[in-house]
C-alpha positions in Angstrom: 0.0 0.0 0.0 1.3 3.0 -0.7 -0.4 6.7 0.3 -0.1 9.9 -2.1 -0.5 13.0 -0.4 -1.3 15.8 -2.1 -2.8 19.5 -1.2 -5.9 18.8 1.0 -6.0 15.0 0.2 -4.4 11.6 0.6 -4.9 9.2 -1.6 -4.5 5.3 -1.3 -3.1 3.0 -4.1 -2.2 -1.3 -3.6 0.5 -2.7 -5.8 -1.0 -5.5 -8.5 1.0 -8.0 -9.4 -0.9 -9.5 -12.4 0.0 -12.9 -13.9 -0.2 -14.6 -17.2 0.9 -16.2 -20.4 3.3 -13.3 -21.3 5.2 -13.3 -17.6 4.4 -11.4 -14.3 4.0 -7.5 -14.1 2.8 -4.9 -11.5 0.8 -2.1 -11.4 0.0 0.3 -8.7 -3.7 0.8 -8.6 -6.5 3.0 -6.6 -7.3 1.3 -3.9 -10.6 2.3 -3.2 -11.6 1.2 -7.2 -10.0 -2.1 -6.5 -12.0 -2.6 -3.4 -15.2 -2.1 -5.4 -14.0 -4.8 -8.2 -12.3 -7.0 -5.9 -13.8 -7.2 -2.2 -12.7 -10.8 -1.4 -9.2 -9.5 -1.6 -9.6 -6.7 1.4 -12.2 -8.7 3.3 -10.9 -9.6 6.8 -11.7 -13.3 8.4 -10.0 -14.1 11.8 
């Protein structure tokens, strides 16, 4: 996770590391948008 800040604002981004055919790359993405498409990944279960 990394966290932006920026005038009056912070803003929260998670590394991807994507996979496929090709090879492995990473992307840093907003985390709050990858919440919304991916919630399993963020969900907490003791």
């Amino acid at each position: 996770r990394e966290m932006k800040k920026l005038r009056n604002k912070e803003i929260s981004s998670v590394k991807v590391v994507w996979g496929g055919q090709a090879g492995e790359y990473a992307t840093w993405e907003l985390e709050n948008k990858f919440r919304e498409s991916y919630p399993e990944l963020f969900s907490v279960t003791p």
